[in-house]
N, C-alpha and C positions, 0 to 999 in steps of 0.2 A: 504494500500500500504506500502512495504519492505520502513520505512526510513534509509535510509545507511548514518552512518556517523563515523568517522575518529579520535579514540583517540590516539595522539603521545607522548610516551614518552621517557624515559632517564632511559639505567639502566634495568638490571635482575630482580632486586628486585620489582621497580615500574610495570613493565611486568606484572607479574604473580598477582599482588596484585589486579591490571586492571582488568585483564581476571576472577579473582577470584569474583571481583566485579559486575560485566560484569555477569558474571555467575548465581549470588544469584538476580542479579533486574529483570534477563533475559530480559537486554538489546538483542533482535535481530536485525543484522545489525550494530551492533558496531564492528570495525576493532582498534584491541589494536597492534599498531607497533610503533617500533622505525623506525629512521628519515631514515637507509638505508634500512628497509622492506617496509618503505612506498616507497620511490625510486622504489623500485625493483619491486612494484606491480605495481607503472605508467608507468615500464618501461615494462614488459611484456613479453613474448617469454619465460618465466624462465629464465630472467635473474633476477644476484644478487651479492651483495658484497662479493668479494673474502675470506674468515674466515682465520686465521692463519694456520690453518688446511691442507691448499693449497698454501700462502705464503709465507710460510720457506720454501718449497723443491723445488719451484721457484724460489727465493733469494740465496739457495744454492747452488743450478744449474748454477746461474749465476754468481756466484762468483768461480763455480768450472772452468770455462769458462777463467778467467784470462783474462791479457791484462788490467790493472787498473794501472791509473798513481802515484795515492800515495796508493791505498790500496792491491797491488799486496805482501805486506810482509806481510801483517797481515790475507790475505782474507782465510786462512787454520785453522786459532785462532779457537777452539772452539765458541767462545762467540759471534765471529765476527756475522754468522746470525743473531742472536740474538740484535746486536748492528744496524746491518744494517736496520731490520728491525722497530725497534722504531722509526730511524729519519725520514725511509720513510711514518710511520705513521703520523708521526707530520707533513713531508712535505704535505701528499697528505689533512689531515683537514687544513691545513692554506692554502689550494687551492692554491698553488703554482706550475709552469709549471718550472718543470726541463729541461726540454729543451730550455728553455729561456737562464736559469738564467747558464746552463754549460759551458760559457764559461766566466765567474767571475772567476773559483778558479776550478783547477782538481780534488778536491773534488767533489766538485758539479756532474764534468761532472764524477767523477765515480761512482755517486749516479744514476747519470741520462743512462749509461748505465746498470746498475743492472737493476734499472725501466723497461726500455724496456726489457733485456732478458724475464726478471721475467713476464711480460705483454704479451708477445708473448708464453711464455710455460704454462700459464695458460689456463684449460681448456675451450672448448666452454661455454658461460653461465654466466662465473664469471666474474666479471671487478672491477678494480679500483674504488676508490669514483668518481673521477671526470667524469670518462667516464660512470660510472651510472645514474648523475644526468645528463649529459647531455641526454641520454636516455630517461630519464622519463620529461625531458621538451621538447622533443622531440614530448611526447605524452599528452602534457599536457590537449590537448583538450577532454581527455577520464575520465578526473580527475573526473568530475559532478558526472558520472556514478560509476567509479569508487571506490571515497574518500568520496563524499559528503560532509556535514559539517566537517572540520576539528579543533580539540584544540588540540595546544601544552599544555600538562598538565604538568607541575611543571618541566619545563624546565629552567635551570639558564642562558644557553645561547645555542648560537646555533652555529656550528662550521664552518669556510666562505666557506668549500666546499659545506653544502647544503642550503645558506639563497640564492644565488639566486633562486632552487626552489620552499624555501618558500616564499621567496616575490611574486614570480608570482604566485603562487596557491593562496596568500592574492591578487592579483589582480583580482582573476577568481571566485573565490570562498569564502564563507564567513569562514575565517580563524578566530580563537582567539587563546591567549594566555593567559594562566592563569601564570600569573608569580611571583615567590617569589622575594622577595629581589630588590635591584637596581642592573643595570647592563647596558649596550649599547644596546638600542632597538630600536636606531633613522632608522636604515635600515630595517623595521618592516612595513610595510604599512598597516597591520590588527590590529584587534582590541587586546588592553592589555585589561588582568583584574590583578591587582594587587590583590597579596591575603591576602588577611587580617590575621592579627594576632594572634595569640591564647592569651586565657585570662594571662596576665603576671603573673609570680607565680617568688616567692624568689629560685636562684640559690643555689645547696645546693655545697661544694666543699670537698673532703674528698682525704686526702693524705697518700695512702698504704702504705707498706713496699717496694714492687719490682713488677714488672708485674703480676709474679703468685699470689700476693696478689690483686690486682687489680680486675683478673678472678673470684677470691673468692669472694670479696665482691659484683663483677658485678653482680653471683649467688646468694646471700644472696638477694640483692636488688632485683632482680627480682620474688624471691620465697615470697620477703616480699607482693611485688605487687598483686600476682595472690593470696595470703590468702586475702586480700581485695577484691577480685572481680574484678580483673582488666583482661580483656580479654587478651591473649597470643598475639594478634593479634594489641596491642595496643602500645607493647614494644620492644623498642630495644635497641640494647647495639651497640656502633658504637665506630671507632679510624679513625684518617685520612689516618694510613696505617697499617692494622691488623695485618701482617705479626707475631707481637711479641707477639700476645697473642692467634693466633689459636690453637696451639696444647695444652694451659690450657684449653681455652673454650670446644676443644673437647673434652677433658677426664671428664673436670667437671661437664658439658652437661649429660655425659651419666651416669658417677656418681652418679646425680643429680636426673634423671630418669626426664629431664625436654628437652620440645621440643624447640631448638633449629636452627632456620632455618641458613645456612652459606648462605648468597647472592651473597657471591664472588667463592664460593664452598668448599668441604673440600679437603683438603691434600689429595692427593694422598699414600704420604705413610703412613695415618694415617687409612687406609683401610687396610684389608687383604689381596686384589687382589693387591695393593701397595705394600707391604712387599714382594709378592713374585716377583714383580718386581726386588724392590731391593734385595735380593738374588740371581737375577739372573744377575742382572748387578755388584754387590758385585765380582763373581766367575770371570767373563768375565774380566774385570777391575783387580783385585789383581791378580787373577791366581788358583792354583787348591790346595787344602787342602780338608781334612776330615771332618773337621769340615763345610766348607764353601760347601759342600755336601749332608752333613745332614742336613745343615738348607735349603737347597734348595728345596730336596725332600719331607722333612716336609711342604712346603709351596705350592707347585703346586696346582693350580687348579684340582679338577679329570676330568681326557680326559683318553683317551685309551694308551698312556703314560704312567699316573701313576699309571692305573689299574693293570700295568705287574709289576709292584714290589710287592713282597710277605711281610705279615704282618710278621714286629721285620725282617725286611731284613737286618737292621742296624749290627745285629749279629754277621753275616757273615765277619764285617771289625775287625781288629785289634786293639782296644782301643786308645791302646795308639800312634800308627803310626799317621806320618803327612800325609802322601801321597801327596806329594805336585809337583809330575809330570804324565806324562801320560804311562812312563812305572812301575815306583811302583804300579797305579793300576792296571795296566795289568799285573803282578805278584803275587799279592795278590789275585784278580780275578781270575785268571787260577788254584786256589786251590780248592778241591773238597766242601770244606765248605762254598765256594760264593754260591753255590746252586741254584735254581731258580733267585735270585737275578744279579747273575754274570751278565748275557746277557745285562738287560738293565740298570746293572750302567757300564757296559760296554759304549755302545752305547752314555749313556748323558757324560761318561768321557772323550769319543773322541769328544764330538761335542763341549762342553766349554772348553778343553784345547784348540783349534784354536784360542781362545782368543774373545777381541774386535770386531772379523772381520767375525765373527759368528753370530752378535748379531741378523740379520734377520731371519736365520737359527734359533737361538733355539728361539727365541719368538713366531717361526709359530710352533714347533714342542713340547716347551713346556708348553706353556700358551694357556688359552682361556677366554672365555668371558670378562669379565671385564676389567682383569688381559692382556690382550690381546690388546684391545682398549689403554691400559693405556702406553702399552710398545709400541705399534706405534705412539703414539701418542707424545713421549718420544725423537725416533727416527726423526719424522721429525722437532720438534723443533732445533734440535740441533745433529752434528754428533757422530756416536757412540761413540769418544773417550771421549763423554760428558757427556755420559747415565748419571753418577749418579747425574748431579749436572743439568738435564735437569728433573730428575725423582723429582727431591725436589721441584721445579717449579711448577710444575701441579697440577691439581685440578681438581676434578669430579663434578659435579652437585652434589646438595644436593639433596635427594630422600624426605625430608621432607616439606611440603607447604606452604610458607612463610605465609599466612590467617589463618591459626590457630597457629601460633608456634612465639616466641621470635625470633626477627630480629638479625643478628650479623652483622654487615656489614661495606664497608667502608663509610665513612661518604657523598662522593656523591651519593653512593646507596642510603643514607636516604634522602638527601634532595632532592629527585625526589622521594619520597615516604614517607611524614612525619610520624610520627607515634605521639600519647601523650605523654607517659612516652618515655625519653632518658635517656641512660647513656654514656658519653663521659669517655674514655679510652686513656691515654697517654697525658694529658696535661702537656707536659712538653718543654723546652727552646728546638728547631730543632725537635721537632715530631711534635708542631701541632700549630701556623701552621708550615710546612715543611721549612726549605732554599731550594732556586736554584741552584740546578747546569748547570753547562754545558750538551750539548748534547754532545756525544762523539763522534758523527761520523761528526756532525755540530757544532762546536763550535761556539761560538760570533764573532771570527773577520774571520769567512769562513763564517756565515749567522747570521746578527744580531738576538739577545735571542727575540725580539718584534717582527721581521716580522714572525720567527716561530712560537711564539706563543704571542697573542694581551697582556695577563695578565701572572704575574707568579705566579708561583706555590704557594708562600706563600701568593699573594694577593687571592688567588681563594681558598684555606683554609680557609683565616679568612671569606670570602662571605658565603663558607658550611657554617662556626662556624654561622653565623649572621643566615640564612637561619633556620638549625634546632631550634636554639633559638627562634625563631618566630613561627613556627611554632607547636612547641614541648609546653603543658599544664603544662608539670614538666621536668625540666632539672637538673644532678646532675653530676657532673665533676671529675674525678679523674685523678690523679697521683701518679706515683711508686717516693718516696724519692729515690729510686736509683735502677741503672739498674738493668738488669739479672744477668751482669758482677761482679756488685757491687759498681759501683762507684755512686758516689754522683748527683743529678739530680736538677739545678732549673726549678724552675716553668714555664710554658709556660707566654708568655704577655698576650693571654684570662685568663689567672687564675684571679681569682677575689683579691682584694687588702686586705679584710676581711673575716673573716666568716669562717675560713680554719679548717677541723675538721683532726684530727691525730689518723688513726687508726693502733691498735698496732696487728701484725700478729697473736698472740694468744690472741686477746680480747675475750671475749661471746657476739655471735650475740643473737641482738631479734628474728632473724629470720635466722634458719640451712636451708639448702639448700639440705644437705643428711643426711647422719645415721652418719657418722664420726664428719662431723658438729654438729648434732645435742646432740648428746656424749658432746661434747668442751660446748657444754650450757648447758652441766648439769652436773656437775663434781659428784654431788651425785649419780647421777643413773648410769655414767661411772665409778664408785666406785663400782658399784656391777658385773661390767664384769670379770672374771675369768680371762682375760687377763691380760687387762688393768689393774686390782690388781695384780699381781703377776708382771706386768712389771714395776709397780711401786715401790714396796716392790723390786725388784732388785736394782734402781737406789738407795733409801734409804742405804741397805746394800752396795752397793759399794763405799757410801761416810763414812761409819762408821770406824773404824778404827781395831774394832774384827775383829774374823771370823766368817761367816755365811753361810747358805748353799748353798748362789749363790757364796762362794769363795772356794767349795769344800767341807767345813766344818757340813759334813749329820748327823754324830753321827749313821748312822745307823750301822746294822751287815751283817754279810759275806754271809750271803740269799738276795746277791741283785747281779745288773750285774755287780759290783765291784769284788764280790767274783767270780764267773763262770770267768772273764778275768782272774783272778789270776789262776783261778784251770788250767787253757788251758798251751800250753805246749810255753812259752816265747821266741821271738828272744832276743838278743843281743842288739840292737834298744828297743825293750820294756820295756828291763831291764833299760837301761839307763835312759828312759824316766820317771817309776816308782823310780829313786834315784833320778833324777835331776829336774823332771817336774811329781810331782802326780797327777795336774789335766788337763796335757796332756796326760796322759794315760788313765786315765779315758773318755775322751773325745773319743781316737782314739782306743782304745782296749777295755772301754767295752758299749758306745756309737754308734761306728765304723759311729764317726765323722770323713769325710776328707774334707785336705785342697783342692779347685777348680782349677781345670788344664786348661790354657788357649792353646787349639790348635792353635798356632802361631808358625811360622816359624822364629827359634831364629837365629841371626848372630853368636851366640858362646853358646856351651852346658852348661847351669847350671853346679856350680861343682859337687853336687852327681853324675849327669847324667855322664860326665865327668870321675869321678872316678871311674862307673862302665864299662866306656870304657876300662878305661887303668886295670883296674883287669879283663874284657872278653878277650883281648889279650894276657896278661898274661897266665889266663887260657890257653886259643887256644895253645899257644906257647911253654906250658910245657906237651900240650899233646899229640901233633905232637914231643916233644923227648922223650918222656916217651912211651915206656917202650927201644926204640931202637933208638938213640945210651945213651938215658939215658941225664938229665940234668948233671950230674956230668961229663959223658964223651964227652959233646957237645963243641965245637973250637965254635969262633967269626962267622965262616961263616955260620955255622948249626943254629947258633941261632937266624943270622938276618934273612936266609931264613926262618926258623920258625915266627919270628914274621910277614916277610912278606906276609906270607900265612894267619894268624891271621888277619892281617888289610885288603887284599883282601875279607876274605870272612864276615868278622863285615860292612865294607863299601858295599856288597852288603845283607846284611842281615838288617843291624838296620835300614835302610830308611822305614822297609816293617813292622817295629814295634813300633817305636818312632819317633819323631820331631825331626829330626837334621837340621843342618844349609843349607843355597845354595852348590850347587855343590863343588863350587872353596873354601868356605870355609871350606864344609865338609871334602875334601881333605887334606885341612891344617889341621885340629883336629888330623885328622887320623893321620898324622906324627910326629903331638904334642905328640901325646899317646902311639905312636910308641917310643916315645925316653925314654916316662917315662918307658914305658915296658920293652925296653934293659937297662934299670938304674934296673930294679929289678934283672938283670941277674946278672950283675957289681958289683952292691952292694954288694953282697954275700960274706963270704970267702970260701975260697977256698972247694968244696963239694969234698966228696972221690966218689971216680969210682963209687962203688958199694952203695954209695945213691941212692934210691927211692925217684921220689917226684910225689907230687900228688898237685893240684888246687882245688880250692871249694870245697872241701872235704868236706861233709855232713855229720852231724852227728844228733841225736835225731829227725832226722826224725821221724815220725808218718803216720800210713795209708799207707805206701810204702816199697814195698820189698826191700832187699838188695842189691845193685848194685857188679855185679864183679869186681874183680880186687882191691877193697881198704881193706886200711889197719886195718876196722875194720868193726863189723859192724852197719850200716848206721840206723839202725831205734832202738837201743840199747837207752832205755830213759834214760834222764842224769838227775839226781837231784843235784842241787845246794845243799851243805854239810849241816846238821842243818837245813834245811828248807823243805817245802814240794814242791818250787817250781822247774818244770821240764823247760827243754832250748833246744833250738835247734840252729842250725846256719850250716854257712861253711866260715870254714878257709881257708884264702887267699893261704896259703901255707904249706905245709906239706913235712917235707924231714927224711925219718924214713931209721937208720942204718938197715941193712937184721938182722944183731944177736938181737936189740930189745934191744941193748944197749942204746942207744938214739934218743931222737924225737925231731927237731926242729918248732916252728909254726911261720910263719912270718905274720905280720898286718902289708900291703902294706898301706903307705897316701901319695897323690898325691900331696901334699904341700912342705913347708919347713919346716925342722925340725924348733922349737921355740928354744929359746936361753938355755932354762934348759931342752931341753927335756933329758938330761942325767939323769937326777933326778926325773923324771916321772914314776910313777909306777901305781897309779889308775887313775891319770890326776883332780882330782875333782870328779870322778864317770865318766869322759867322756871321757876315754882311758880305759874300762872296758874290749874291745875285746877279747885280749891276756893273761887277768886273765882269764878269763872264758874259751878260747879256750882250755887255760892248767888244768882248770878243768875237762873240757870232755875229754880229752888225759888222763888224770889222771885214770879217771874211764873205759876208752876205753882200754888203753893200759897198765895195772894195772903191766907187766911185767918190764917194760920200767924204764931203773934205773936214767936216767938223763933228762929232759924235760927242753927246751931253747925256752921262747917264745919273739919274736923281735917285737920291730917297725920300718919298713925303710921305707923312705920318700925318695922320687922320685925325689926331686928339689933338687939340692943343691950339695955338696958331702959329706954329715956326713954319718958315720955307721951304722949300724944296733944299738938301744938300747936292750939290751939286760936284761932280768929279766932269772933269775935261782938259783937252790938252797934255800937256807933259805929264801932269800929276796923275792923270787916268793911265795914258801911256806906261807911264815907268809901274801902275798899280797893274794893268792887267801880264804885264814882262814879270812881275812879281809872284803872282796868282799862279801864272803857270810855272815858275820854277817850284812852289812850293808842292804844286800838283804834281808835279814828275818825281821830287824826292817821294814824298806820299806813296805813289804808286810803286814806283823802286824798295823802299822799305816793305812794303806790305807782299809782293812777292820774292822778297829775300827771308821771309817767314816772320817779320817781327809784326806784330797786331795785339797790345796790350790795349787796356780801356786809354781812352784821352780822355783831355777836358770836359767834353760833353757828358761823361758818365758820372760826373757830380751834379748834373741836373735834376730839380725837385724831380721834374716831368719828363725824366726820361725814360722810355718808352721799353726801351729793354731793361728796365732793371731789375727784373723777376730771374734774368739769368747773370747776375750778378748775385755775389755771397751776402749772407742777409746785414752784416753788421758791414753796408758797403761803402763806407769814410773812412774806417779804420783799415779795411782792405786797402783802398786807394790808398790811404796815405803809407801804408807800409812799403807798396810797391813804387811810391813814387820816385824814388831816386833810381832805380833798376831802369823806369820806364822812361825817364830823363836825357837815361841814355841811350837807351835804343833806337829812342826817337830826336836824339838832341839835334836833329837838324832841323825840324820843326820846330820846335821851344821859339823858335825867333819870332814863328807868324805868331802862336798864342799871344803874344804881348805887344804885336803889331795893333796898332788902333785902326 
């Protein structure tokens, strides 16, 4: 005959370890439920305790409802469900009748009408704790049949909503409890078994570096266990509140290639199907960019959706644009190059511009399985203006079975499921045990801390602490010396008063945990990694004080991608970079290293960006008067409508190609740039009628026909004088007499002139522009008997600086010698940082060592003289 009898326990983890149990003895007739599945089975009909699942969007509902005496201000808060429903948890285990107790304090009775709403919109089936247990004592008489022998197994107490149905099941039925620890068992009428002890063994106590050290050695420790023979299934690693070391565990876990069971579950957004959550709450939430588009599409689940985008769709967008509204991408999209693509980034760009108020809408249409479960599940915690801080919350099941695998869990997880080997995580002063706080929706003097709950939090801590301890054949305690944060941590009051071992975050374990670990304990055999040696031999060289070949310093020759960048036909920018930064150009021209562009939507344009505004205006503006009525013969009012026409059609062009600022600021730029643009007009003296002028005027192009209309022509290669290196570029300004008498170049800068720019002619190597523009004019316009090349600066009211004649002559005969040494050092192998590499904003410094002033200045005298035939331009004005 079927013997049916009744195991109750406490806890996910104790659950499954049951049933797992249950499983292997082939117990038949064994019922493994916690205390509200046992309810629900005495109680019958399908009925059962309401999950969170269905009491947020009840509790919502009913605060969407209003009419609240003190919570009518707050009842729209985000967080508020979330608040309301805690305290009604704690009210409904400490078996308290709201209806009683509402007319004490309008708190109360605004708890106690939430309760009802939320009790009334709940679906047939589900009920409350109290109206369950009244249920199932209802039926108590079917219990025999039912439960049969009943044991609370490794229960520490029991919560007052359901000891009146254990007591009476212990009057009906032969009830036990196997109970750890002391606790209040006098309302108990069945039988205790107190559980006995485990053999007592010496605490061992070890104090980390910071939490992710803690993870580490958690790992060590338990890889040390399992090389003994210690079953998986025997270990656990436990905190009183995990929260701080989940996302090391999970990465070290898989690192590790060790099983890892999470009893509380893992992160949600530490999943794939999580991630695209967040991507899709990310878009919703901030708003619409490029960026935050492509990482979306890159993450979707595949559904019939994602099927319709064409491989490398990305293509089709424009680099470097923000797109950060929903008409830029309907602009961009409407070009024939969107292609297959168009349609359905079309379609997802109109559904998450609507913003927040979408969030149903694209989670049915663009998630599924998982990824789907995880985003409604998201939404009814919390409303969608909450998504992303309701998505951080969550937590999936773990897919992995706690009976074969390493426990992670919160530490009442284990003590309703002991394990042998423990590791304690977090003993430190307020982790563990915990302080009390207030409830926040029930404070102390709206409902004393003791009638809500009989013990507190940090008393029922140290009960866990005492509890594993007893239980647990080897226990080993750690502590992070100091937070994540960084600050300083004392020890919790469990810490032990002796015995405290100090481990240093790059010690060598006896026991690696992965392949990187295991490297860290062997320095000799991670001495033979290719990497690892050569990244050490870098750190070496960068404390020396030579040069060496991680400071540039190769020795090799012009058969390498040193020489090929050089042989290529040079901008102006390259140039500069090869006299003031060698081994930024070696880096960016013959590496084609670049610096990482963050698609963000900036409040004000970087100055380059900035400067190429106000010279595309410029542009526009001299070529809408060019060729009629001419810049020379153009009045104040032709000019501003000229730039106004420029800054209309830049404000609707560069949104569709670059990140500019919000609407109202992008506006303001516009006008910014607008002023420096008619400051180039102003600036000027006085142009004759019959001046030509021309904009970005290209010259040493390569690979491109001749354009009409300029003054020379355009793909004509330009060799810097004495050297073999060719140039290209386009001058800002060009204004050339008809007879070929004279040619002016102007280099527009959107700054203020400096206090000596009058004395400025090569700048250090970094006012190079206007030598060299007058180089290519030299060789372009070989006719041309006077050449005037300027620099005016847009801020301010200073003049144009002007080089011409001898002083230009002897500057551009200058330029190029410095250029040929340049190029000569730099394919005889030397390429150390220059000057430029102590710029705030320079652009490579992420491949520079990070303390990189103290670098520079150690290597400076080594680099002094590798390159001491330059040293002269640096300090040339």
């Amino acid at each position: 005959m079927l013997q049916r009898s009744t195991l109750v326990v406490e806890g996910p983890l104790a659950l499954r370890m049951q049933r797992a149990a249950a499983a292997r003895a082939g117990a038949i007739g064994r019922e493994i439920l916690t205390l509200p599945q046992m309810a629900g089975r005495l109680a019958g009909g399908f009925l059962r305790a309401a999950g969170p699942e269905h009491l947020y969007p009840a509790i919502r509902a009913a605060l969407a409802k209003g009419g609240f005496a003190e919570l009518e201000g707050v009842r729209d808060l985000p967080g508020t469900p979330r608040a309301v429903a805690r305290s009604l948890h704690a009210v409904w285990k400490a078996d308290l009748a709201l209806a009683e107790l509402s007319g004490a304090s309008p708190r109360l009775a605004d708890l106690n009408l939430i309760e009802r709403r939320a009790r009334e919109s709940l679906p047939a089936g589900l009920l409350l704790p109290a109206a369950l247990r009244d249920a199932a004592l209802a039926n108590l008489h079917h219990a025999p049949v039912l439960l049969g022998a009943v044991i609370l197994d490794g229960l520490l107490d029991v919560d007052p909503v359901w000891r009146p149905l254990v007591a009476a099941l212990a009057r009906n039925l032969d009830v036990a409890w196997r109970a750890p620890g002391e606790g209040d068992r006098s309302w108990f009428p069945g039988r205790i078994v107190l559980l006995a002890p485990a053999a007592a063994s010496p605490i061992e106590a070890e104090a980390c570096a910071d939490p992710r050290a803690e993870a580490v050695e958690a790992m060590r420790w338990a890889r040390a266990l399992l090389s003994r023979g210690v079953p998986a299934s025997d270990i656990a690693i436990t905190a009183a509140a995990p929260a701080a070391w989940d996302d090391h565990l999970l990465v070290l876990s898989r690192e590790a290639k060790l099983p890892v069971h999470f009893s509380h579950g893992i992160p949600a957004l530490g999943t794939r199907e999580g991630q695209a959550c967040a991507a899709l709450a990310d878009i919703l939430v901030q708003g619409l960019s490029q960026q935050r588009i492509r990482r979306l599409v890159r993450r979707l689940p595949a559904s019939p959706f994602r099927s319709r985008f064409p491989d490398a769709w990305w293509t089709a967008l424009p680099a470097e644009a923000g797109l950060f509204t929903a008409d830029h991408w309907k602009q961009v999209l409407a070009q024939p190059e969107a292609g297959a693509a168009g349609a359905p980034l079309l379609e997802l760009v109109e559904l998450v511009a609507r913003g927040i108020g979408a969030a149903e809408d694209a989670g049915g249409l663009l998630l599924t399985g998982q990824s789907r479960l995880i985003w409604d599940a998201a939404l009814r915690i919390a409303p969608a203006e909450a998504i992303h801080i309701s998505l951080g919350d969550l937590r999936i099941p773990d897919a992995l079975g706690p009976a074969n695998s390493i426990a992670w869990c919160p530490a009442a997880h284990l003590a309703a499921s002991p394990r042998a080997h423990v590791r304690m995580l977090g003993l430190t002063s307020g982790a563990w045990p915990r302080a009390e706080s207030e409830d926040p929706m029930l404070p102390d003097h709206v409902l004393s801390r003791r009638t809500l709950e009989s013990i507190s939090i940090t008393e029922r801590d140290r009960r866990i602490y005492d509890v594993i301890r007893m239980t647990s054949a080897s226990v080993t305690l750690s502590r992070g010396r100091r937070s994540a944060s960084g600050t300083v941590q004392s020890p919790s009051a469990l810490w032990p008063g002796s015995g405290e071992k100090r481990l240093a975050r790059t010690r060598i374990p006896l026991h690696a945990f992965s392949e990187a670990d295991r490297l860290l304990a062997r320095p000799r055999e991670a001495g033979t990694s290719p990497l690892l040696r050569a990244s050490r031999q870098c750190w070496r060289d960068w404390q020396r004080p030579a040069l060496t070949a991680h400071d540039g310093a190769t020795g090799v020759s012009s058969e390498t991608a040193v020489g090929r960048a050089l042989a290529r036909t040079q901008s102006t920018t390259s140039i500069r970079r090869l006299l003031r930064d060698p081994a930024g150009f070696v880096w960016r021209y013959a590496l084609d290293w670049r610096a990482p562009t963050i698609e963000q939507q900036p409040l004000v344009l970087p100055r380059p960006a900035f400067g190429e505004l106000v010279h595309e205006l410029i542009r526009r503006a001299i070529d809408g008067l060019e060729p009629e009525p001419g810049v020379g013969k153009a009045n104040e009012t032709e000019i501003g409508n000229a730039i106004n026409a420029a800054v209309a059609a830049v404000g609707r062009a560069w949104p569709l190609e670059r990140a500019v600022p919000p609407p109202l600021l992008w506006e303001h730029t516009l006008e910014d740039a607008a002023r420096h643009a008619l400051r180039a007009f102003t600036v000027d003296d006085s142009v004759l009628s019959d001046t030509r002028s021309w904009t970005e005027l290209p010259f040493g192009e390569t690979g491109a026909a001749g354009a009409a209309g300029l003054p020379w022509d355009a793909v004509h290669p330009i060799t810097v004088p004495g050297t073999d290196i060719r140039m290209r570029g386009r001058i800002d300004r060009v204004d050339l007499r008809p007879d070929g008498s004279a040619v002016r170049i102007t280099d527009y800068k959107t700054g203020r002139a400096p206090e000596d720019a009058a004395d400025i002619v090569l700048g250090g190597g970094a006012e190079l522009q206007r030598v060299l523009y007058a180089v290519a004019a030299r060789q372009l316009l070989p006719e041309v008997r006077m050449i005037v090349s300027r620099l005016a600066y847009l801020v301010g009211e200073s003049v144009p600086m002007r080089l011409q004649g001898e002083t230009l002559d002897e500057a551009m005969a200058e330029a190029a010698s410095y250029i040929g040494i340049a190029a000569r050092i730099a394919r005889g192998g030397a390429t150390p940082p220059g000057p430029d590499a102590f710029d705030r904003f320079h652009d490579m410094r992420l491949a520079l060592p990070a303390e990189r002033e103290a670098y520079l200045r150690r290597k400076e005298e080594a680099r002094d003289a590798a390159l001491g035939e330059l040293a002269p331009l640096w300090r040339r004005l």
